[in-house]
ZADO-1210 file (C-alpha; in nm, 4 decimals, padded with zeros to 6 digits):
<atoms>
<atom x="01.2889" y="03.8202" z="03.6141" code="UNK" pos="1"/>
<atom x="01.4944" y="03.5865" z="03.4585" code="UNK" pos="2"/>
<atom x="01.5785" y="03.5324" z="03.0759" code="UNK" pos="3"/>
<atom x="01.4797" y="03.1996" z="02.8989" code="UNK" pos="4"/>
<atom x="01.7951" y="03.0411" z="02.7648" code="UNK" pos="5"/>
<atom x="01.6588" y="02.9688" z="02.4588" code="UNK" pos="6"/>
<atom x="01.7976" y="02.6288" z="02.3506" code="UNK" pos="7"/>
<atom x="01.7663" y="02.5063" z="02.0463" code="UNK" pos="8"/>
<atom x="01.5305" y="02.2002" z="02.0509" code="UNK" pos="9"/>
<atom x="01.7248" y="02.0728" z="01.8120" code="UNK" pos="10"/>
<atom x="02.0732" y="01.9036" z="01.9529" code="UNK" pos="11"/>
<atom x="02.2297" y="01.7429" z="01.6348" code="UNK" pos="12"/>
<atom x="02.1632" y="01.7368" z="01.3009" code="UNK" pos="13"/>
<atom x="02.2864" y="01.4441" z="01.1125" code="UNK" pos="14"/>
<atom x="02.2101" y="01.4297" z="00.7643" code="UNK" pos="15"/>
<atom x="01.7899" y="01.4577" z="00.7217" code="UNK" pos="16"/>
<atom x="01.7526" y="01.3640" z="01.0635" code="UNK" pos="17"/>
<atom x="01.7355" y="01.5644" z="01.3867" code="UNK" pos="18"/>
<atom x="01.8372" y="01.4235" z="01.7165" code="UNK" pos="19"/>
<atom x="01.6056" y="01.6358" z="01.9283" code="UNK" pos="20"/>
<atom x="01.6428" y="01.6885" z="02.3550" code="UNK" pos="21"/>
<atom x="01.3025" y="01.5582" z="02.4040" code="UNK" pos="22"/>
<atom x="01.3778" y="01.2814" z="02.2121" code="UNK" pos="23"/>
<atom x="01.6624" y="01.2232" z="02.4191" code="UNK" pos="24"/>
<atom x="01.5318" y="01.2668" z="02.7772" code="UNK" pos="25"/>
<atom x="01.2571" y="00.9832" z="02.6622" code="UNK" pos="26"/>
<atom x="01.5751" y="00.7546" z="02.5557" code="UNK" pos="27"/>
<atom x="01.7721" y="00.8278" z="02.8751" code="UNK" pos="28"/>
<atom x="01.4541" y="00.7905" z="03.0689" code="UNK" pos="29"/>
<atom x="01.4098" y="00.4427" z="02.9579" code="UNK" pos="30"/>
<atom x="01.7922" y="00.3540" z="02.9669" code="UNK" pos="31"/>
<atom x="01.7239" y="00.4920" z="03.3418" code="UNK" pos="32"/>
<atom x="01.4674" y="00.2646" z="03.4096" code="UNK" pos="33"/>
<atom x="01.6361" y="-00.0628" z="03.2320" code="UNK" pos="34"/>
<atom x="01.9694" y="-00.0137" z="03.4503" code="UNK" pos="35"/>
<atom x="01.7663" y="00.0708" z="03.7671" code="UNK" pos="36"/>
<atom x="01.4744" y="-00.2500" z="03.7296" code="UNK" pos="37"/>
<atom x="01.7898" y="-00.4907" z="03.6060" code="UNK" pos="38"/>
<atom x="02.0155" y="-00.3723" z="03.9486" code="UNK" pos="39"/>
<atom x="01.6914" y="-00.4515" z="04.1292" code="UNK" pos="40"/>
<atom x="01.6341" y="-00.7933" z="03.9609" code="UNK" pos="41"/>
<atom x="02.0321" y="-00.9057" z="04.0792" code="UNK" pos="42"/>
<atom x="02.0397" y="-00.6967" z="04.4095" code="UNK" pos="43"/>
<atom x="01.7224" y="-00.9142" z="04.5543" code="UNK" pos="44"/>
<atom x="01.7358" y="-01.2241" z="04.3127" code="UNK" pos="45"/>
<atom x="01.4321" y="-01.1617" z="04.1508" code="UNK" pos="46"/>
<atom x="01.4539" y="-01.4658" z="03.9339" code="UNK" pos="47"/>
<atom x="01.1463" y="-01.5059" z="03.7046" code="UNK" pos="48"/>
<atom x="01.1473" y="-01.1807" z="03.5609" code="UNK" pos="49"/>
<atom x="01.5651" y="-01.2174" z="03.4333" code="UNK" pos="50"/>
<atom x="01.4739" y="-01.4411" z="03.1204" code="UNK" pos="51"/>
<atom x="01.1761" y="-01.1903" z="03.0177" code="UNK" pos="52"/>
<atom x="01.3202" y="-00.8751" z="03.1335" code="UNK" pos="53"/>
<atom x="01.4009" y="-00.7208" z="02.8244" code="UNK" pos="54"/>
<atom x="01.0456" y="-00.8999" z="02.6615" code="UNK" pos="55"/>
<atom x="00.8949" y="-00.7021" z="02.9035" code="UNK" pos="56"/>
<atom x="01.0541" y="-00.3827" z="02.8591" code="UNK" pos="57"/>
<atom x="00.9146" y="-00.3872" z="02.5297" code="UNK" pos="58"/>
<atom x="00.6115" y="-00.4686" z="02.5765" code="UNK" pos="59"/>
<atom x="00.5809" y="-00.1670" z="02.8331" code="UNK" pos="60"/>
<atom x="00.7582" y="00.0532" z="02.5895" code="UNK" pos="61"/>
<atom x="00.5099" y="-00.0195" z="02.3013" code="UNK" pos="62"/>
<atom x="00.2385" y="00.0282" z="02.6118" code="UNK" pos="63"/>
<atom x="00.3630" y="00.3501" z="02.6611" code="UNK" pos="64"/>
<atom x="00.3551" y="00.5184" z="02.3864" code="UNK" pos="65"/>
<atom x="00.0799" y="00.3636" z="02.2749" code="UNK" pos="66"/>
<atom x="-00.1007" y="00.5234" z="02.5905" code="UNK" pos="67"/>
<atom x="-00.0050" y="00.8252" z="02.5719" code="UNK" pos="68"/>
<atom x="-00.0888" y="00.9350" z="02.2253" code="UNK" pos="69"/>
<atom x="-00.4442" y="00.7605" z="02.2741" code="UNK" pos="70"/>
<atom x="-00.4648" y="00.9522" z="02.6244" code="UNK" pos="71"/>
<atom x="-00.4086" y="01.2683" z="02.4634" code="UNK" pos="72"/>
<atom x="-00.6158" y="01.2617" z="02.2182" code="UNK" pos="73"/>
<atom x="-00.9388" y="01.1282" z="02.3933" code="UNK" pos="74"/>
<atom x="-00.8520" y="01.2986" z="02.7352" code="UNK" pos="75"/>
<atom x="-00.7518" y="01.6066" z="02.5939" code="UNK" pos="76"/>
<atom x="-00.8175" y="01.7215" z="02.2162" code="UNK" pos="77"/>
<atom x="-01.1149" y="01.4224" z="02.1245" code="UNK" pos="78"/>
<atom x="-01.3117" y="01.6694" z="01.9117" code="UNK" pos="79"/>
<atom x="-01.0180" y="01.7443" z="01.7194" code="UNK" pos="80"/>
<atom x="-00.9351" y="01.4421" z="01.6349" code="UNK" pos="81"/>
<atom x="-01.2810" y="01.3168" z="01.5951" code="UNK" pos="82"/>
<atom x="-01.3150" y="01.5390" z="01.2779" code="UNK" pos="83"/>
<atom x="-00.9540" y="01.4794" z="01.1632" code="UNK" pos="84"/>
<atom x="-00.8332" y="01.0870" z="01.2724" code="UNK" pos="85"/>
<atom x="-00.5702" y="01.0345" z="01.0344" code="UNK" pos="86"/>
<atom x="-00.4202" y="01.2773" z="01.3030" code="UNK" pos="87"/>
<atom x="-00.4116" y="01.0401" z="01.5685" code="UNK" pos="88"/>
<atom x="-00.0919" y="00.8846" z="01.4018" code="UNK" pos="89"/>
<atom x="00.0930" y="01.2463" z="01.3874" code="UNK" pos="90"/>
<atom x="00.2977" y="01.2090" z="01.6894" code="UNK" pos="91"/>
<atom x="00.5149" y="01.4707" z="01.5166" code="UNK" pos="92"/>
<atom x="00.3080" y="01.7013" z="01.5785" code="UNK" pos="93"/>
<atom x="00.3223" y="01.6202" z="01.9425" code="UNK" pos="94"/>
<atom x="00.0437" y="01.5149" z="02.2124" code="UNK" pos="95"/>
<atom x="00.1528" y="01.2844" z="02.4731" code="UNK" pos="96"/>
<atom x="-00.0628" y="01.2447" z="02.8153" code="UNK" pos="97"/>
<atom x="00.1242" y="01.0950" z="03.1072" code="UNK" pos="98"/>
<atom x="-00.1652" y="00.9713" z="03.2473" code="UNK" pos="99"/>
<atom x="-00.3000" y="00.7779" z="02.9177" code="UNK" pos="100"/>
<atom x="00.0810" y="00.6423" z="02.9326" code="UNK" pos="101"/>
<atom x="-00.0131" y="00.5468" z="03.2741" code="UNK" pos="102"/>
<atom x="-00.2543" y="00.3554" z="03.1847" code="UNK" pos="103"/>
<atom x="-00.1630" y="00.2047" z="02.8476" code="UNK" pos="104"/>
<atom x="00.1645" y="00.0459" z="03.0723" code="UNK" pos="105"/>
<atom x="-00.0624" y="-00.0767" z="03.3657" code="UNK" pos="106"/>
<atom x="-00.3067" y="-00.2487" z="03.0608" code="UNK" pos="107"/>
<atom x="00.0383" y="-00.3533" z="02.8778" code="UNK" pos="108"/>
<atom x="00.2023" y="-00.4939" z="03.2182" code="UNK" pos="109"/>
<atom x="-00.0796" y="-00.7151" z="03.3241" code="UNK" pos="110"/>
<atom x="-00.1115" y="-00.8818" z="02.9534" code="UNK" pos="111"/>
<atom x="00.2153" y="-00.9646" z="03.0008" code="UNK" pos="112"/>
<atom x="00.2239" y="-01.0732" z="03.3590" code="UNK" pos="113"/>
<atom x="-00.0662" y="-01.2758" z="03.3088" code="UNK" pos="114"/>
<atom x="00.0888" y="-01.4317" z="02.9881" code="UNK" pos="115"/>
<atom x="00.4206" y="-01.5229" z="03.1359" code="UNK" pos="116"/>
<atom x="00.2486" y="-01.6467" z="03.4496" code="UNK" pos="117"/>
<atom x="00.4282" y="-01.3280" z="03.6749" code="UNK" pos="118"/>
<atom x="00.2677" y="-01.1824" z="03.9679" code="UNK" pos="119"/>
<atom x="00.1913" y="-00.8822" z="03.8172" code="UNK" pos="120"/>
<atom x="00.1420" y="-00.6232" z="04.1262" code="UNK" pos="121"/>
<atom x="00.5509" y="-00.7600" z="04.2091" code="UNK" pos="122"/>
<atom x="00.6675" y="-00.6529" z="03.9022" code="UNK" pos="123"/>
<atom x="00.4699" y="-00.3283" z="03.9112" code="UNK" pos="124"/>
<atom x="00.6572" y="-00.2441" z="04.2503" code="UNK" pos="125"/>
<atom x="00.9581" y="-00.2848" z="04.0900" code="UNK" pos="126"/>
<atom x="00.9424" y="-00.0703" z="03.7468" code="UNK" pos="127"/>
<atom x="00.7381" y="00.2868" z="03.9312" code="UNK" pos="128"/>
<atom x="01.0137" y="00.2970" z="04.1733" code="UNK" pos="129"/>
<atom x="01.2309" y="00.4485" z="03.8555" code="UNK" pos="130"/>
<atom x="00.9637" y="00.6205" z="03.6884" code="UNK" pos="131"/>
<atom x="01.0400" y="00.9600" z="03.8341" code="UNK" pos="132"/>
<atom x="01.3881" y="00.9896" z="03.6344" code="UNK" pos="133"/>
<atom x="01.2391" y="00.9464" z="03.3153" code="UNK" pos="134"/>
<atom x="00.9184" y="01.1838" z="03.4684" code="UNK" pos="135"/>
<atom x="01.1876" y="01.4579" z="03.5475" code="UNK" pos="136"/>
<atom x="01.3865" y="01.4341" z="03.2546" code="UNK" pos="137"/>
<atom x="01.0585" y="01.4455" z="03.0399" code="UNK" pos="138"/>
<atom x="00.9789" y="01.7960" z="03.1823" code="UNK" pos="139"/>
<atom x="01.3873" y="01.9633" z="03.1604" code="UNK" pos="140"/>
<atom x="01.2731" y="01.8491" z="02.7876" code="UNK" pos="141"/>
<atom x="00.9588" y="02.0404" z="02.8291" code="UNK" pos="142"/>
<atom x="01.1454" y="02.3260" z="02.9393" code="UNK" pos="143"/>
<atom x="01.3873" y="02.3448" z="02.6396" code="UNK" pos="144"/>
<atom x="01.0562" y="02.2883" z="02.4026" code="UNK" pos="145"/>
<atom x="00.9632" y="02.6265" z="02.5864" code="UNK" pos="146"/>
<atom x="00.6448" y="02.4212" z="02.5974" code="UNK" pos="147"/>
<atom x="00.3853" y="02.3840" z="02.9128" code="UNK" pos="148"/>
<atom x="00.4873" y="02.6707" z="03.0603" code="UNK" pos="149"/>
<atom x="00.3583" y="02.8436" z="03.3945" code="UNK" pos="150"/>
<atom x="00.0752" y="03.0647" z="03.4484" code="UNK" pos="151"/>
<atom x="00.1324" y="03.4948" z="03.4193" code="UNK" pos="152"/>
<atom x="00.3390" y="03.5822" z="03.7451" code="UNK" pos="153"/>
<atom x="00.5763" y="03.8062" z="03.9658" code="UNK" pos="154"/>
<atom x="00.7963" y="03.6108" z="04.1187" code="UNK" pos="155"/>
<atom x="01.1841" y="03.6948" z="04.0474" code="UNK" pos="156"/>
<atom x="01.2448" y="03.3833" z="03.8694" code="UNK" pos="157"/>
<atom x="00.9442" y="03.4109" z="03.6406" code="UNK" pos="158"/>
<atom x="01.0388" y="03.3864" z="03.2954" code="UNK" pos="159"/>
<atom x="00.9091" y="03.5201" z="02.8916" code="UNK" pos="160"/>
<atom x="00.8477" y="03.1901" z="02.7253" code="UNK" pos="161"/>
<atom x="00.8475" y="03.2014" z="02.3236" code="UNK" pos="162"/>
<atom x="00.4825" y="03.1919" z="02.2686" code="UNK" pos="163"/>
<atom x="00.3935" y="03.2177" z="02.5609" code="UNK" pos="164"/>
<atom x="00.2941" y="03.6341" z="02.5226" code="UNK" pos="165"/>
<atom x="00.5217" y="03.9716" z="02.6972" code="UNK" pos="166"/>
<atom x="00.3949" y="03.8404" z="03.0012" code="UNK" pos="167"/>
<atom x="00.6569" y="03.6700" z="03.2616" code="UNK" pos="168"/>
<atom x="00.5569" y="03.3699" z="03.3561" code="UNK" pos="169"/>
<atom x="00.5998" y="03.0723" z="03.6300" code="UNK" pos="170"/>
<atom x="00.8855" y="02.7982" z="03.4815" code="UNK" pos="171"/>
<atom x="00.6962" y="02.5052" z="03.5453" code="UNK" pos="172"/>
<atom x="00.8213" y="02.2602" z="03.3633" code="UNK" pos="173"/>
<atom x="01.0941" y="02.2890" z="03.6687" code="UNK" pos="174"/>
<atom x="00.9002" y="02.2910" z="03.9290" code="UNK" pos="175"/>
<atom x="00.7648" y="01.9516" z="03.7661" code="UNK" pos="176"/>
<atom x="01.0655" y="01.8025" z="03.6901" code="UNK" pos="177"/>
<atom x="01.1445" y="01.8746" z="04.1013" code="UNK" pos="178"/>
<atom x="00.8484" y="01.7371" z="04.2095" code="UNK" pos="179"/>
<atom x="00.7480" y="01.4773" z="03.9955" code="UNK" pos="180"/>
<atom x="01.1566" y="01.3798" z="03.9278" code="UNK" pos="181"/>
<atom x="01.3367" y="01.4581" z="04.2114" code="UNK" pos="182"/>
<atom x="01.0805" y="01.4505" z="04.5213" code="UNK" pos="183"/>
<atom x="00.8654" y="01.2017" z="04.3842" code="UNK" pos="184"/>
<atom x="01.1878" y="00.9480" z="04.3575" code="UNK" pos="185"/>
<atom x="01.3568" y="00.9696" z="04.7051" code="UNK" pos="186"/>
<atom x="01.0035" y="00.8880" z="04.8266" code="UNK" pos="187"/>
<atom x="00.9528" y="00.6161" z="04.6237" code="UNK" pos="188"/>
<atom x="01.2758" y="00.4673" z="04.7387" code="UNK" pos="189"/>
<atom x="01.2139" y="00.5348" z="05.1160" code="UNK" pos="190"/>
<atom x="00.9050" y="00.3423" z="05.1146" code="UNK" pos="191"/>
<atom x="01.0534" y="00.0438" z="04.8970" code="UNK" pos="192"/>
<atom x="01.2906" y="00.0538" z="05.1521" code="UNK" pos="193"/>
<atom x="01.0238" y="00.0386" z="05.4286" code="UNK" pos="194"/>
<atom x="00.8476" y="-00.2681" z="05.2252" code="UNK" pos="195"/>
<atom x="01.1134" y="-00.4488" z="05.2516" code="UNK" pos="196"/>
<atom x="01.1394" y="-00.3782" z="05.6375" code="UNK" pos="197"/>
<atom x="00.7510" y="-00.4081" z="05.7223" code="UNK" pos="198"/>
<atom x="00.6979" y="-00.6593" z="05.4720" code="UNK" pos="199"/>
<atom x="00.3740" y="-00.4535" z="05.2782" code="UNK" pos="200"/>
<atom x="00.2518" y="-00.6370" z="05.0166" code="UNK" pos="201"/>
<atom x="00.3092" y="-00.6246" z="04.6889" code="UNK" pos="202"/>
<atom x="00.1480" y="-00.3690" z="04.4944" code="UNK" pos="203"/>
<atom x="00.1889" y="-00.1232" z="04.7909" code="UNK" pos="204"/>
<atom x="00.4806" y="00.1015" z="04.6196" code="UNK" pos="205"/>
<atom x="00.2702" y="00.1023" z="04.2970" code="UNK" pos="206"/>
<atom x="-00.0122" y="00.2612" z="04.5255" code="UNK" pos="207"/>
<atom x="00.2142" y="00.4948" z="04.7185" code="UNK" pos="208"/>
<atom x="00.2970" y="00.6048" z="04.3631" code="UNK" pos="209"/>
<atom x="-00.0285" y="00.7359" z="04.2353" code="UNK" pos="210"/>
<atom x="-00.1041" y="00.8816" z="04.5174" code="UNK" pos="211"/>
<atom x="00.1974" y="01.0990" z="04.5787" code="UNK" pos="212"/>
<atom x="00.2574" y="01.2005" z="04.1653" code="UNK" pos="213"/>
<atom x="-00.1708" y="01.2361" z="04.2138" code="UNK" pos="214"/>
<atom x="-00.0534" y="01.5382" z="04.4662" code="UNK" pos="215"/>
<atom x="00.2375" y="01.6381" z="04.3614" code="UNK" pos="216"/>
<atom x="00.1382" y="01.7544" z="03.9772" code="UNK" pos="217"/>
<atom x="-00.1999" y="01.8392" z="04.0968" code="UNK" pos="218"/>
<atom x="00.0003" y="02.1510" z="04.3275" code="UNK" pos="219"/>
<atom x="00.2238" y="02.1830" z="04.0282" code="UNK" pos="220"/>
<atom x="-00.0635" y="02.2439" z="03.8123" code="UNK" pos="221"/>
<atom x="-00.1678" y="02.5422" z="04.0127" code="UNK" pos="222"/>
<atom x="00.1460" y="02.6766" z="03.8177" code="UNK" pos="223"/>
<atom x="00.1194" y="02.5668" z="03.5235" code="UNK" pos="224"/>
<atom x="-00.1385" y="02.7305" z="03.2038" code="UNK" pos="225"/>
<atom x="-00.4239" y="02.5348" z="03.1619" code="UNK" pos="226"/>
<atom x="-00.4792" y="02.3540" z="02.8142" code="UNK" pos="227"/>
<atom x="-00.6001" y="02.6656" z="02.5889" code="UNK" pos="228"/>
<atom x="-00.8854" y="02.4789" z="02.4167" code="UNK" pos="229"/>
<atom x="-01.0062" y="02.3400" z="02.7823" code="UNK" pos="230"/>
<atom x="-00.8871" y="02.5971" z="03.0841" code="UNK" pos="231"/>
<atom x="-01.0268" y="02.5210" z="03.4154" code="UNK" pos="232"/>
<atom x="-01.3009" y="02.3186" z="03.4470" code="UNK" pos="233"/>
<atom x="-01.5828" y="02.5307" z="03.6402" code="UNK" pos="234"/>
<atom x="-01.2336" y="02.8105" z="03.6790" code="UNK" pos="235"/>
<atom x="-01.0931" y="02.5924" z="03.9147" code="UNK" pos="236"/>
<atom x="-00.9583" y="02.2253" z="03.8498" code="UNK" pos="237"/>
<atom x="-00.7479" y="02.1291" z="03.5127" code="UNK" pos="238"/>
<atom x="-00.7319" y="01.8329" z="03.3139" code="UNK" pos="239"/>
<atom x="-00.4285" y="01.7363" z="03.4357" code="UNK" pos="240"/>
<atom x="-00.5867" y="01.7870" z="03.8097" code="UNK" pos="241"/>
<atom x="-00.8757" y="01.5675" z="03.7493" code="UNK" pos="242"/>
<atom x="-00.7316" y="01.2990" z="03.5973" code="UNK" pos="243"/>
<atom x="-00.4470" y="01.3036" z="03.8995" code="UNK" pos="244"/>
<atom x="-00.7163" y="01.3129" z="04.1685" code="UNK" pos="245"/>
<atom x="-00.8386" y="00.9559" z="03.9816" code="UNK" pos="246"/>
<atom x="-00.5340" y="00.8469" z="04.0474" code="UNK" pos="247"/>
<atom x="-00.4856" y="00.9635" z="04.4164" code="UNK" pos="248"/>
<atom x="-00.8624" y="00.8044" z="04.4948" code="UNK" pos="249"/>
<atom x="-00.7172" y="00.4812" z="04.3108" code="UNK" pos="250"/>
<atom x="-00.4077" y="00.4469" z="04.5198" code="UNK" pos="251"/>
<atom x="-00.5905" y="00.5146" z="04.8813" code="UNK" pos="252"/>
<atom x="-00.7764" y="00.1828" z="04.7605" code="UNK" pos="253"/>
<atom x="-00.4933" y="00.0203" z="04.6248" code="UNK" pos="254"/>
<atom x="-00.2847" y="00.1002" z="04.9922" code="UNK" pos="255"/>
<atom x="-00.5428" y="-00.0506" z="05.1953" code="UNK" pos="256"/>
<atom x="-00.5374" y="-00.3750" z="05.0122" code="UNK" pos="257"/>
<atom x="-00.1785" y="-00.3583" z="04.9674" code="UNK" pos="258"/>
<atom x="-00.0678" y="-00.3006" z="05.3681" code="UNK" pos="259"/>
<atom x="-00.2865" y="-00.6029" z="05.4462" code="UNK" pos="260"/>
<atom x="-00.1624" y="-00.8557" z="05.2732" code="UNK" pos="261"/>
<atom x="00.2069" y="-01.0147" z="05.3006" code="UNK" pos="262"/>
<atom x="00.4334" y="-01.0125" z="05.0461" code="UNK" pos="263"/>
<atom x="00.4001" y="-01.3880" z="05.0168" code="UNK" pos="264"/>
<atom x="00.0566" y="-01.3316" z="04.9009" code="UNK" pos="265"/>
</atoms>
């Protein structure tokens, strides 16, 4: 077994404030994302998204964030905050769902798109291809929250999470931040690569995208502690599974239509 380092969450105080590592892994996500999407924009001359880049980037940041708090709250605690809805607005508290993010950007990007005239499955292409570093970075931020943690196990590398019991358990926040970070971006790249080659059509890396996270964090969620107040849905599938295998079903579609039609279309 291995010990938990125990970081502080906390990385600098400075005055009143606290500059937290979560915090940060969300700001050096999106700085990840900004340099990556602008490299791509001046690498392949992607001229009608350079004069609203950055209006864009906002508009998917607000998306975001936007998403995921309503994601989490009607995917995974709506009772709660049925009863008590001036909690909705307590992000302090935490409650952020990846997949309500998901969405809220995909609802965010095609306002946009369809308000600046851009062809919004192109631009979608573009920005998931650098999701993953903000995706892994997000869970190493999980990690030092000691929160999310893995289910009770043996293995050598199994650790005692604070509140998380006596009990060893699975580091899954990791195995995430592998999968989801690491895995899901040098795929993501390999088949942008092969777009370009084969000449898919656009949308196709956006589908390639849900379906591969769809697998990936449904295997990592056979790690990872099911949601106390929900567990497994009839002992066998999470939350996070569900949702995910809407996703995977959504990007099979989205991969047929994609592969058949040119980029010029």
């Amino acid at each position: 077994m291995l010990e938990y380092p125990q970081i502080d969450p906390v990385l600098l105080h400075i005055g009143p404030l606290a500059l937290h590592w979560y915090g940060l892994m969300y700001v050096l996500g999106f700085g990840a994302t900004f340099f990556l999407v602008r490299r791509q924009i001046r690498l392949y001359n992607i001229e009608e998204l350079a004069p609203l880049f950055e209006n864009l980037n906002m508009a998917l940041l607000i998306s975001l964030v936007l998403g995921g708090r309503l994601g989490y709250v009607f995917f995974y605690n709506f009772s709660y905050y049925l009863h008590h809805p001036l909690q909705i607005v307590n992000t302090l508290a935490g409650g952020m769902s990846f997949h309500g993010a998901l969405l809220g950007v995909l609802v965010g990007g095609v306002w946009f798109c369809r308000r600046h005239h851009l062809h919004f499955l192109k631009m979608a292409d573009i920005y998931v291809a650098t999701i993953p570093v903000g995706l892994g970075l997000g869970r190493i931020g999980n990690f030092i929250n000691a929160e999310l943690y893995g289910r009770v196990t043996e293995v050598p590398w199994a650790m005692v999470f604070p509140g998380g019991g006596s009990y060893p358990r699975h580091p899954s926040q990791l195995y995430e931040a592998a999968l989801e970070g690491v895995l899901l971006f040098v795929l993501l790249a390999w088949m942008s690569g092969l777009k370009r080659k084969k000449g898919w059509g656009h949308g196709s890396i956006l589908a390639f995208f849900l379906v591969y996270y769809g697998i990936l964090r449904s295997f990592a969620e056979l790690f990872r502690e099911p949601d106390g107040h929900i567990g497994l849905m009839a002992g066998l599938v999470s939350r996070g599974q569900l949702l995910s295998i809407v996703m995977i079903v959504a990007g099979f579609v989205l991969v047929r239509v994609a592969l058949k039609r040119p980029q010029s279309a």
